[in-house]
KOLVO-763986 format. One record per residue (C-alpha): residue in one letter; x, y, z. Coordinates in steps of 0.1 Angstrom, whole numbers, plus 5000, padded with zeros to 4 digits. Layout:
BEGIN
AXYZ ...
# end
This chain:
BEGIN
X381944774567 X381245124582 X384545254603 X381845274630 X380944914626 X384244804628 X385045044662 X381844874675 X382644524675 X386144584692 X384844694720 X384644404744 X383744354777 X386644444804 X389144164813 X388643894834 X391244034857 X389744414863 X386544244868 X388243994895 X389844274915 X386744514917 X385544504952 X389644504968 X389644814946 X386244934954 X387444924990 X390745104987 X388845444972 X386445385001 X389145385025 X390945625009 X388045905017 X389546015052 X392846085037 X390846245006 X388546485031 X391046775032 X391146804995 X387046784992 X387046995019 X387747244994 X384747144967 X382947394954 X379447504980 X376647474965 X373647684960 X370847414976 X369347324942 X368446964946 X369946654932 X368646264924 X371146024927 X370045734909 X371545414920 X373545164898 X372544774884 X370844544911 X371844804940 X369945024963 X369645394979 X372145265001 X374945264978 X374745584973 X374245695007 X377845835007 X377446024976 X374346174990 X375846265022 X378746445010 X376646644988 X374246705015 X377546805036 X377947015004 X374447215010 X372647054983 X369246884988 X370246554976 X367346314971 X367345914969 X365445714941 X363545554963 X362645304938 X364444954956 X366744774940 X367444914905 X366144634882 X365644834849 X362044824841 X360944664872 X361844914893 X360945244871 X357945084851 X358144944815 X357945364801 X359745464832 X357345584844 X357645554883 X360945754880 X359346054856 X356746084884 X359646094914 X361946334893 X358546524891 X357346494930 X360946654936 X360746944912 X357447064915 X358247004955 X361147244956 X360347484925 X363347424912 X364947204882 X366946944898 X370346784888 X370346384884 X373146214891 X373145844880 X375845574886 X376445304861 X372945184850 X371645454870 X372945714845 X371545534817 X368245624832 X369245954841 X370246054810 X367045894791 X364946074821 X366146404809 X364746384773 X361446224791 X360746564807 X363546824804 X361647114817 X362346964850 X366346884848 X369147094850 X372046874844 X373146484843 X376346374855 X376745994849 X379545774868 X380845454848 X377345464824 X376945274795 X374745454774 X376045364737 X377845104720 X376744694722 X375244664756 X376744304755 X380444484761 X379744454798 X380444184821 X376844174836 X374744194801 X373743784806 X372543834847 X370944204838 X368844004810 X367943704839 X367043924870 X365244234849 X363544044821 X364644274797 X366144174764 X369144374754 X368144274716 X364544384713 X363244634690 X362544884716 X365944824736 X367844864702 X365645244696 X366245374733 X370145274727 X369845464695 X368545774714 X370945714743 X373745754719 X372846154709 X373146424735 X371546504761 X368346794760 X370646934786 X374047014799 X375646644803 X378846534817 X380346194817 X382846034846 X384445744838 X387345494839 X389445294817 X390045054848 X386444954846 X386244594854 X382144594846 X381144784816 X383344904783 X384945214795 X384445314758 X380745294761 X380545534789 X382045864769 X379946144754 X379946274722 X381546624714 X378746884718 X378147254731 X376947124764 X378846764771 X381846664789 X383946354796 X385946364827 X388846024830 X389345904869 X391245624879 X389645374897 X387045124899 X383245064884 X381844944920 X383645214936 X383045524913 X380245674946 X383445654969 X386045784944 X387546084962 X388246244926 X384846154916 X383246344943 X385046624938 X384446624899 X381046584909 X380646904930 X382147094906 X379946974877 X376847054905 X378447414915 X378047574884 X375447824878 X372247714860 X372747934833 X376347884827 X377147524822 X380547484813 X383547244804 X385547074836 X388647324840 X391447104842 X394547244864 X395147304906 X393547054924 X391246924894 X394646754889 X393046474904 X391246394877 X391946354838 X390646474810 X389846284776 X388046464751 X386546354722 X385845984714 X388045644722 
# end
């Protein structure tokens, strides 16, 4: 059997205990924001470009009302989805084609590319919504996202399959998880953590290329939008200039987070 074969079928879905003790964890790394504000006090500004933040598996815009208000505290012009609850092809239409049309509403709105940021699910689509129409995207930054590997190596593959209708093992599902497996058209950058209790941390990594980068956090999956170190990596990634993309510079107070580069 291929060595990749073999890697992919011992990937399973996190343990019973990280998934048990998500939302007292996801509720620390919200509480720990006030102590946190001094340090992303500091983030990088931003220069106003603006940014959809595309919300995770059976949640809404208002789970990522946080994220968007600290970027907006930031000075970007952070946008929600505006889409409901994210329920894979029922929200964004079977080709995606209600969230091509609200990535493009923004862009040709402002004049300007705009940066998606997608959390768990939500970066899946982000990151298949930049090959969809590139012109209009300037980077993807995707928190906790499985986007390769056996989408059963989750603990939510059986209810995503029940409330979205979608079969994981269909012919098309198996093609776009091909794609989503290759880089991104554009500069891509990956935040994830090996506490995950919902989805194979090892799923969530990009591969090595010019323009990708994997950035390790500690923490939850339900709590990556409130994850002091996540926000900061986050304005960083968003900071940089459009024409000079660049690694995550590990050192000072990007301390917080940790790097891993490479593949698990």
């Amino acid at each position: 059997m291929p060595q990749a074969a073999v890697d992919q079928a011992d990937i399973k879905a996190p343990s019973a205990f990280l998934a048990l003790t998500e939302l007292p964890r996801a509720l620390v790394e919200f509480g720990s924001l006030g102590l946190a504000a001094p340090i992303l006090a500091s983030a990088p500004r931003s220069d106003g470009h603006p940014v959809l933040v595309l919300p995770g598996f059976v949640t809404t815009d208002v789970s990522t009302a946080p994220l968007r208000q600290f970027l907006r505290g930031l000075g970007y012009d952070a946008h929600a989805w505006e889409l409901g609850r994210n329920l894979g092809p029922k929200a964004i239409g079977n080709e995606g084609e209600r969230l091509i049309a609200r990535l493009c509403e923004i862009h040709e709105a402002t004049g300007r590319k705009v940066s998606l940021v997608g959390w768990s699910l939500g970066g899946v689509m982000a990151r298949q919504l930049s090959r969809r129409a590139p012109a209009a995207v300037r980077q993807v930054i995707s928190l906790g996202s499985p986007f390769t590997g056996r989408p059963q190596a989750t603990n939510v593959w059986r209810t995503y399959q029940i409330l979205t209708g979608h079969r994981l093992d269909d012919a098309d599902t198996r093609m776009q998880l091909s794609e989503s497996a290759l880089p991104p058209p554009v500069p891509s950058t990956a935040i994830y953590t090996r506490e995950d209790g919902v989805v194979a941390w090892q799923n969530c990594v990009e591969p090595e290329a010019p323009e990708t980068d994997n950035i390790e956090v500690h923490g939850s999956h339900c709590g990556l939008g409130v994850n002091p170190a996540v926000l900061y990596a986050v304005a960083d990634r968003l900071a940089q200039a459009e024409d000079d993309w660049h690694p995550f510079e590990r050192g000072g107070l990007r301390s917080l987070v940790y790097p891993f580069a490479g593949h698990a």
